[in-house]
C-alpha positions in Angstrom: 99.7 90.8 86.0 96.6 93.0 86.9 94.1 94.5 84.3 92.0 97.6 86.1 88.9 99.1 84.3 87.6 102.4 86.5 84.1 104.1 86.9 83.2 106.9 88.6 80.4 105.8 90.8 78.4 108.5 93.5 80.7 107.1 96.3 83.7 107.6 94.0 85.7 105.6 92.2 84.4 101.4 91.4 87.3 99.7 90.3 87.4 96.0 88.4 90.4 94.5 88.9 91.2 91.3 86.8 94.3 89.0 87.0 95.2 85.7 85.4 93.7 82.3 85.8 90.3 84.2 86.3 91.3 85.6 89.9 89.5 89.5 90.5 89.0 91.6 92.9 86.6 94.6 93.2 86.7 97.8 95.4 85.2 101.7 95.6 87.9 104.8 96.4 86.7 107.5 97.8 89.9 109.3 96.3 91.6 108.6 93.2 95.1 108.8 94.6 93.7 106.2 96.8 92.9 103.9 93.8 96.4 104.5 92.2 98.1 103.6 94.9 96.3 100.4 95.5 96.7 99.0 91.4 99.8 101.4 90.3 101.0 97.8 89.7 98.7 96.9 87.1 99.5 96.6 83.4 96.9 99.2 82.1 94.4 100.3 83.8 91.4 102.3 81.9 89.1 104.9 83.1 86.4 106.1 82.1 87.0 110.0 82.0 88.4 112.9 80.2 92.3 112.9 80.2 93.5 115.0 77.7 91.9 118.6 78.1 91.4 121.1 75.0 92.7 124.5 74.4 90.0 125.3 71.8 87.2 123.1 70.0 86.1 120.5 70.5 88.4 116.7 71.2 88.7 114.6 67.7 88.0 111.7 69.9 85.0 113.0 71.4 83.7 114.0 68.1 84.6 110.7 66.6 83.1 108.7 69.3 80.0 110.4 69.0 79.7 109.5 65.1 80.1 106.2 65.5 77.6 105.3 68.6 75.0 106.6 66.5 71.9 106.3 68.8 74.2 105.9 72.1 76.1 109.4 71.3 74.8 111.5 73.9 77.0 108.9 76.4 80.1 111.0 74.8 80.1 114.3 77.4 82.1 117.5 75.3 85.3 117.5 77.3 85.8 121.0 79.6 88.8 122.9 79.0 91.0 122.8 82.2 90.2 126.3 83.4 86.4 125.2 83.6 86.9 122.3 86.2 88.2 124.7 88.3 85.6 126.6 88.5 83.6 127.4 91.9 80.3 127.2 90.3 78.1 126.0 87.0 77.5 129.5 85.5 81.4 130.5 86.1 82.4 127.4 84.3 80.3 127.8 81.2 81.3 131.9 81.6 85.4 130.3 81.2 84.4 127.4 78.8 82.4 129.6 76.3 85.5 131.7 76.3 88.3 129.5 75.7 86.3 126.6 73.6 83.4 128.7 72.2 80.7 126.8 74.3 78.6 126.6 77.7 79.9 124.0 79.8 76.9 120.8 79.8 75.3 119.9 82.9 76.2 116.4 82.6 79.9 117.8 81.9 79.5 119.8 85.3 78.4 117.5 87.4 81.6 115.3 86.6 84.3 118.5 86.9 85.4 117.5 90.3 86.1 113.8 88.9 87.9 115.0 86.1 90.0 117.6 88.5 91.3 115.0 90.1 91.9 112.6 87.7 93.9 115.8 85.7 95.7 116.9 88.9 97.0 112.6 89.7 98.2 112.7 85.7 99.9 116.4 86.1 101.6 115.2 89.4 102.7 111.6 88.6 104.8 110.6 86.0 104.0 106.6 86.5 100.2 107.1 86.6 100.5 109.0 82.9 102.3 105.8 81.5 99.4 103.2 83.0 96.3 105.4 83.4 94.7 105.9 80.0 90.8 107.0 79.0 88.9 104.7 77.6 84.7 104.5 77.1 82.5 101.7 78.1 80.3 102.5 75.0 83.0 102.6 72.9 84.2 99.4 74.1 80.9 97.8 74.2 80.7 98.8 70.2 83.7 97.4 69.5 82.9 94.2 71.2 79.9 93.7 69.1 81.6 94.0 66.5 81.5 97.4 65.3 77.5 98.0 66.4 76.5 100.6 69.4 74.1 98.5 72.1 70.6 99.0 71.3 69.3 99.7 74.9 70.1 102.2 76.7 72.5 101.6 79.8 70.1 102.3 82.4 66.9 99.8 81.2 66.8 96.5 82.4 67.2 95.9 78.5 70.2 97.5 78.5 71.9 95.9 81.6 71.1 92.6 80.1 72.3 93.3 76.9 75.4 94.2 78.3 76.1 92.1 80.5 75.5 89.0 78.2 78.0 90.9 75.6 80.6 90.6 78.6 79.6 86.8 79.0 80.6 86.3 75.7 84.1 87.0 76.6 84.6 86.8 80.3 83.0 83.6 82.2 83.3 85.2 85.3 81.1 88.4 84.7 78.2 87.4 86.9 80.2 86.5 89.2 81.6 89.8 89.4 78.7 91.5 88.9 76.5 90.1 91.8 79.2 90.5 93.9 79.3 94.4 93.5 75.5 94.1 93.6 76.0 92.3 97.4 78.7 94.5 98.4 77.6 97.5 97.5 74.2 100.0 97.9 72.9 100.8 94.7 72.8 104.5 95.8 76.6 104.3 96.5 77.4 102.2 93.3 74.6 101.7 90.3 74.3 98.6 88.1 75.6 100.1 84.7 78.7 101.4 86.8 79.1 97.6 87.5 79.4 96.9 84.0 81.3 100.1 82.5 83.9 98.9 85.0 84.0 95.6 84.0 84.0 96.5 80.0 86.9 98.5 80.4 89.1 96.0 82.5 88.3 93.1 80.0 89.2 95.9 77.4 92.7 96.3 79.4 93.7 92.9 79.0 93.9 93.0 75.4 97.8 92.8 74.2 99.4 96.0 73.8 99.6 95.9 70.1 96.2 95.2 70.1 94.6 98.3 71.6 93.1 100.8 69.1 92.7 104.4 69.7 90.0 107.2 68.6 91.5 109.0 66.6 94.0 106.6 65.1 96.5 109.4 66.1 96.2 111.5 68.9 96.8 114.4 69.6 98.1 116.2 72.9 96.7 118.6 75.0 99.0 121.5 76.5 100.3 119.7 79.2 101.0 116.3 77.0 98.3 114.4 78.2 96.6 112.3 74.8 93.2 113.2 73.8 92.3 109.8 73.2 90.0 107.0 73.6 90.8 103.4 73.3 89.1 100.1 72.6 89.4 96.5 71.7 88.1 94.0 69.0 86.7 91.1 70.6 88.3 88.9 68.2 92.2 90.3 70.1 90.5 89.2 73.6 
């Protein structure tokens, strides 16, 4: 059985795949259809961008997110509205999403709308990938597996990376090897160091049992074309 935490990374998509009896396996996609079809195998697999897309407001999981990472809630990016990541440039989408949701699209928002196009376009087009694919957040997860306390670093500092990655130690005994094996593989323009680990946080999240998987909100709502608005998470003490 394969776990598969996702990150979008500069070259793409950087995908940590973990199996049982501590075998992994690591790889970029230039195309998300290209990563589905390689792990539409796996279990679960969790990625780290918006799925569900509102209609009006604001997500209850973005908003929830946000409260509870404290000094890491600027990592939570307001979720576009679909019209907006279709957009052909920044002004036009903030023109649409001001309309529909009542505010100007982020920049950090915009400079992720073609990653969240075609995650929304694989989900609207494959029935399989909508039962495996689901969003989770590395911050969110790394909260949860420190037991309910948002990291003190931010991801980027050396701090940060070490903090981290020593949280993932905790759980995984095979995290540097993973880790300095993206490092080697991989540029650092093409992949960056906290993409390493947001990958890795949310496949050791997706090998939690079933049952033991927690959502923001506790219960989700659905966007207009039934996708969940949802963000989900792990104790450590169900890993």
């Amino acid at each position: 059985m394969k776990y598969v935490g996702v990150d979008a990374c500069r070259k793409g998509w950087f995908a940590v795949c973990l199996s049982p009896n501590y075998r992994w396996d690591i790889e970029i996609f230039t195309a998300i259809g290209d990563l589905w079809n390689r792990f539409q195998s796996a279990a679960l697999l969790l990625i780290d961008i918006p799925i569900g897309l509102p209609e009006s407001g604001k997500r209850k999981c973005d908003i929830d997110a946000r409260k509870i990472l404290k000094q890491r809630a600027t990592s939570v990016f307001p979720a576009p509205c679909r019209q907006a990541i279709h957009a052909n440039s920044y002004p036009e989408a903030c023109r649409i999403n001001k309309k529909i949701l009542g505010v100007k699209l982020s920049v950090q928002t915009w400079n992720i709308s073609g990653k969240i196009r075609e995650a929304d376009d694989l989900l609207l087009n494959n029935t399989m990938a909508r039962r495996h694919m689901r969003e989770a957040h590395p911050e969110v997860c790394f909260w949860a597996l420190a037991g309910g306390q948002p990291m003190k670093y931010y991801k980027k500092t050396n701090q940060g990376f070490s903090e981290r990655r020593k949280r993932l130690k905790k759980i995984k005994p095979t995290t540097d090897e993973i880790v300095n094996a993206a490092m080697k593989t991989y540029y650092r323009k093409d992949l960056a160091k906290d993409d390493i680990l947001d990958a890795m946080v949310l496949a050791v999240t997706a090998t939690a049992p079933t049952e033991s998987l927690v959502t923001i909100p506790k219960n989700p709502a659905k966007d207009s074309k039934g996708l969940p608005m949802e963000i989900v998470y792990c104790e450590a003490r169900n890993l």
